[in-house]
N, C-alpha and C positions, 0 to 999 in steps of 0.2 A: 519488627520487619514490616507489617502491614503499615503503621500507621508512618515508618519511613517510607515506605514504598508511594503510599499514599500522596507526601508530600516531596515528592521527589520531582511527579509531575509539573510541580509548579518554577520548577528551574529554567533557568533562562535557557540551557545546554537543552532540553528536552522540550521535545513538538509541542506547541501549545493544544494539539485536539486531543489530548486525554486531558489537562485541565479542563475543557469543557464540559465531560461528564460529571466534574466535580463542584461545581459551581454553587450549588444549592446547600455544600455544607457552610455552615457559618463559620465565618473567618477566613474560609479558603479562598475567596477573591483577591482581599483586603494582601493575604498572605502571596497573594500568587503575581499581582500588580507589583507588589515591592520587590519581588526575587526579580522581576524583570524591568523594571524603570529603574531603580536603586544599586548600582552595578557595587557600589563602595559597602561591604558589608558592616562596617562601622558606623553607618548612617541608618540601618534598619532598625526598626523597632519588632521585630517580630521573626522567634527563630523557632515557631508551630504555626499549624491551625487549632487554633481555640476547639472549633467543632469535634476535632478527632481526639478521644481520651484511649487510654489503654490502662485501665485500674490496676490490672493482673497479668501474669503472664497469659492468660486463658480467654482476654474478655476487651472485646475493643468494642468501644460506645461513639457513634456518630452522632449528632446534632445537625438536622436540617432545618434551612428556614421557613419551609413548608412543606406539606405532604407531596409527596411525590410520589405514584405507585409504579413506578416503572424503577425504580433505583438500584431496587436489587440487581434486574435486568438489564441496567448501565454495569452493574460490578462487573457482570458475565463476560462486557468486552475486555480482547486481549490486551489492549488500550491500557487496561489495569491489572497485569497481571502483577501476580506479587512474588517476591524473591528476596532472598536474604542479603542485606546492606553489605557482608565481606563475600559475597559473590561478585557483587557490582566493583568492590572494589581489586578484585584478584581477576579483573578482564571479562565480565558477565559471556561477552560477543565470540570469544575463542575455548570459552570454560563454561559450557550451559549447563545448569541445576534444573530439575522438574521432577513431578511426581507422575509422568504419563508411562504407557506400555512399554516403549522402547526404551534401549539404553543408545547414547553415540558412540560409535568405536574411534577409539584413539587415532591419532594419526592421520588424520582426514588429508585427502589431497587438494590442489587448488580447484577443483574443477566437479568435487562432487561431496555429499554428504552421507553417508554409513548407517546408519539405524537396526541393533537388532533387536529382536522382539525382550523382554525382560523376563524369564523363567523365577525370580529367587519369589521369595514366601508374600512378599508386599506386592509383589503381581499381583500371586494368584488371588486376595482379596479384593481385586477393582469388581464393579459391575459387568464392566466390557472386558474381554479378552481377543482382541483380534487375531483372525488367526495366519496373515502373514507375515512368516519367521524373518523377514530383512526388507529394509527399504530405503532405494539408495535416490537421492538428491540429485538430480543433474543440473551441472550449470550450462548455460550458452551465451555468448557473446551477442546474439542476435538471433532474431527467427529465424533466419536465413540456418544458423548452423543448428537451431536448436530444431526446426523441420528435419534436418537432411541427419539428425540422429533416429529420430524418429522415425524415418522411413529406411531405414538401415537397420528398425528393431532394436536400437542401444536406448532407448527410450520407448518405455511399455504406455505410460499416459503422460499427457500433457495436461493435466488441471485445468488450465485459463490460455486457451490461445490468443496471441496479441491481433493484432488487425491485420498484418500483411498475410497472415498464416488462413485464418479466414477468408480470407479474398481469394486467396487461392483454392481453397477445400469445399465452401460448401457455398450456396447461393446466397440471396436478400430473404431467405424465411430461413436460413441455418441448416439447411438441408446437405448431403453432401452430392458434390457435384458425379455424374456417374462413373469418373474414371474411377474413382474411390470409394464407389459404393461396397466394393466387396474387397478394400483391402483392408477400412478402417471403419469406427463407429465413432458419433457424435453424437454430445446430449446438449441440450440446451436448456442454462439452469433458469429457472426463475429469480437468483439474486444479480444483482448487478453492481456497475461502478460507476461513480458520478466523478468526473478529471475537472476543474475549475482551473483555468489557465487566464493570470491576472496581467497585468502591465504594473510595472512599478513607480509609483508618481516620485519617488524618492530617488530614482533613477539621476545620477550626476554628468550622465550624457543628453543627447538631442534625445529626448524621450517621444517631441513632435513630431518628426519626421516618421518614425515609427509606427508611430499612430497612424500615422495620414495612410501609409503605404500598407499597414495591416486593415485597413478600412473597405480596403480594393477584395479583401475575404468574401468569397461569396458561399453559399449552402450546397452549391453544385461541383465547388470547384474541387471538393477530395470528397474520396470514395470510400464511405468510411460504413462500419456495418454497425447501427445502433441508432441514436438520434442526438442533435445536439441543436443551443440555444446559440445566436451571436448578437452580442451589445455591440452597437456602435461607441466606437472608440469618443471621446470628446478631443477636438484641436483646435487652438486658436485661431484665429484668424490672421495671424500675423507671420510675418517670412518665417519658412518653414527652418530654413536653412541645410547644413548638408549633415550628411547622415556619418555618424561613427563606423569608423572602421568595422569597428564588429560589436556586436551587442549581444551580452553575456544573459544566460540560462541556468537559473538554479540547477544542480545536478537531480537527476531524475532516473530510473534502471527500470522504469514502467514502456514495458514497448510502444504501445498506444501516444504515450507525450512524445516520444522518441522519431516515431516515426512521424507524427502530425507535427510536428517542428521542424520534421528536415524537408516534408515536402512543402511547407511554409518558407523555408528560408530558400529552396531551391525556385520556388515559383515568386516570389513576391520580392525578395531581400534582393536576390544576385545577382546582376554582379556589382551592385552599388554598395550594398553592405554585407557583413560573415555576420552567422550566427553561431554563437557555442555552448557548448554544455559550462558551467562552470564548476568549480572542485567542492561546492559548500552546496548543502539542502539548504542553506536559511537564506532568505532574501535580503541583500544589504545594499548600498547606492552604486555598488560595482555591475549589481544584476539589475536587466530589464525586463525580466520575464520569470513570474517562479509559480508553481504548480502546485495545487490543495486537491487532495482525493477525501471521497468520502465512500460509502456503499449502503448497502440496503439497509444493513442493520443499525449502522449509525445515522443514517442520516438528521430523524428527526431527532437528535440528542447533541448533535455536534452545530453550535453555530457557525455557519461558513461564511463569509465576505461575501454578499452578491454583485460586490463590486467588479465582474469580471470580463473579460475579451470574451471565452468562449464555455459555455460548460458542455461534455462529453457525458453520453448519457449511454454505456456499452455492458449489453449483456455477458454472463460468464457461461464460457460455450467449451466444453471439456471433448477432448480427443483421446483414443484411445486405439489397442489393436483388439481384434474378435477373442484373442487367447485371453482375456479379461475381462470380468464379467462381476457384476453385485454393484455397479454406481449406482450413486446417489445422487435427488437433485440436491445440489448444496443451500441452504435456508443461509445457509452466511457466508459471504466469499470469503473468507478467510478460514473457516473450518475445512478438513476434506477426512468425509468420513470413511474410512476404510475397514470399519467393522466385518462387512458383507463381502467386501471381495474379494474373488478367488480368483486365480489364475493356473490355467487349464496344462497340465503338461503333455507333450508328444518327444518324437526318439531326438530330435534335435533342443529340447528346451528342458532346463532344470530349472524347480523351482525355487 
């Protein structure tokens, strides 16, 4: 399972930024360029990485091409998480397997996820035992509905609030603004997210005109809480000509591209051209615009294209109500440790 797991990343179907971490075993390049330039599997030469052995059932042996001390510290990301081959194949995304505290309750609705704490005997031997007993997932279509649950109490924390959610709650040092002071708390973590939003030169529409009119972007023109870089776009010099109807966006569910997209396509695009989301994360010549994250922890492991329009450089800034209490700064925005916290109960809240 590891060492399919392993090699799983290198699929053409799967993101190339966990191949990244993997780079430095031998063979796993060699292997991971052919799973994705070689589409006819009758034409490959290679169905492993050479690097990856597994002797035993008990004993998987890597081979890198050089020392690397941080490697183990790449395994750590979720990026590489491992999972058994007839999980993946029995729907991994509606059937999850893991060895953490909670169990999921069956039956999940559309709109939210279930978690209860695990009492059987394989609990009680982790190191951590958290100690609260349920924890439910909420979804929201957008900040807009995912605030006005939150201020309605059907939502205890917010993790990661997007940008519109911050403009509204707390100032330019992440403070909260006084209306709010005494009905919510916010932390501000030290890890953060880096959004690279590219143009696609593969792009089979006027990809110049695009350019030219994305060029008019200036650093004042959105109000955005973080810091961010902009490349000038490169255009020829020659007739521009007229611009596509609409010019498609890799699908994306990060509020942040979401909303810096629409006030892009609202101020710059319209009403000469539409922008849209489109149905695929992968960039193909149908898309003119598609979106690479990275964050604190990966960054310096994940080679990313600095071929880019804009990069977004936005801290992780957690909301919460006073009846909740034990955060943590989060060291990785993708952990959220909830060891510590407790939540406080009175005659109207059960916990």
């Amino acid at each position: 399972d590891v060492k399919w797991a392993f090699e799983r990343t290198a699929k053409a179907d799967v993101p190339p930024t966990a191949g990244s971490l993997l780079m430095n075993i031998e063979g796993y390049e060699t292997f991971f360029k052919e799973q994705r330039e070689l589409y006819r599997e009758d034409q490959r030469a290679l169905d492993e990485v050479s690097g990856i052995r597994t002797p035993d059932n008990e004993t998987i042996v890597i081979r890198l091409f050089e020392p690397d001390p941080e490697f183990l510290k790449k395994l750590a990301s979720p990026l590489l998480f491992i999972y058994p081959r007839e999980a993946v194949d029995a729907d991994l995304a509606n059937r999850p397997v893991g060895t953490g505290a909670y169990r999921m309750r069956t039956g999940q609705s559309n709109d939210s996820i279930v978690l209860t704490k695990d009492d059987s005997d394989r609990a009680a031997s982790r190191l951590t035992r958290p100690n609260i007993n349920r924890i439910d997932f909420i979804y929201a279509k957008d900040e807009s509905q995912l605030f006005q649950k939150f201020a309605r109490g059907e939502i205890d924390w917010i993790p990661e609030i997007g940008p519109e959610i911050a403009k509204n709650v707390s100032d330019t040092t992440y403070n909260l603004i006084p209306v709010y002071q005494d009905r919510y708390r916010i932390n501000s973590s030290s890890s953060y997210r880096n959004t690279f939003i590219h143009l696609n030169d593969n792009f089979r529409g006027n990809l110049h005109w695009l350019k030219n009119r994305l060029n008019e972007f200036g650093e004042d023109n959105y109000e955005l809480r973080g810091s961010y870089t902009i490349n000038e776009l490169s255009v020829p010099d020659d007739e521009l000509g007229e611009p596509d109807s609409a010019y498609m966006i890799s699908f994306s569910e990060d509020y942040l591209v979401r909303s810096f997209l629409s006030r892009v396509r609202s101020n710059y695009l319209q009403p000469d051209a539409e922008m849209r989301f489109f149905d695929t994360r992968v960039a193909d010549s149908r898309t003119a615009i598609y979106t690479k994250q990275s964050d604190s922890f990966h960054n310096s492991y994940i080679d990313l294209n600095q071929d880019y329009w804009i990069k977004i450089n936005s801290r992780i800034i957690q909301l919460y109500h006073p009846h909740i209490s034990g955060m943590n700064d989060n060291l990785v925005p993708w952990k959220l440790f909830i060891e510590h916290i407790r939540v406080k109960s009175d005659e109207s809240r059960s916990i």
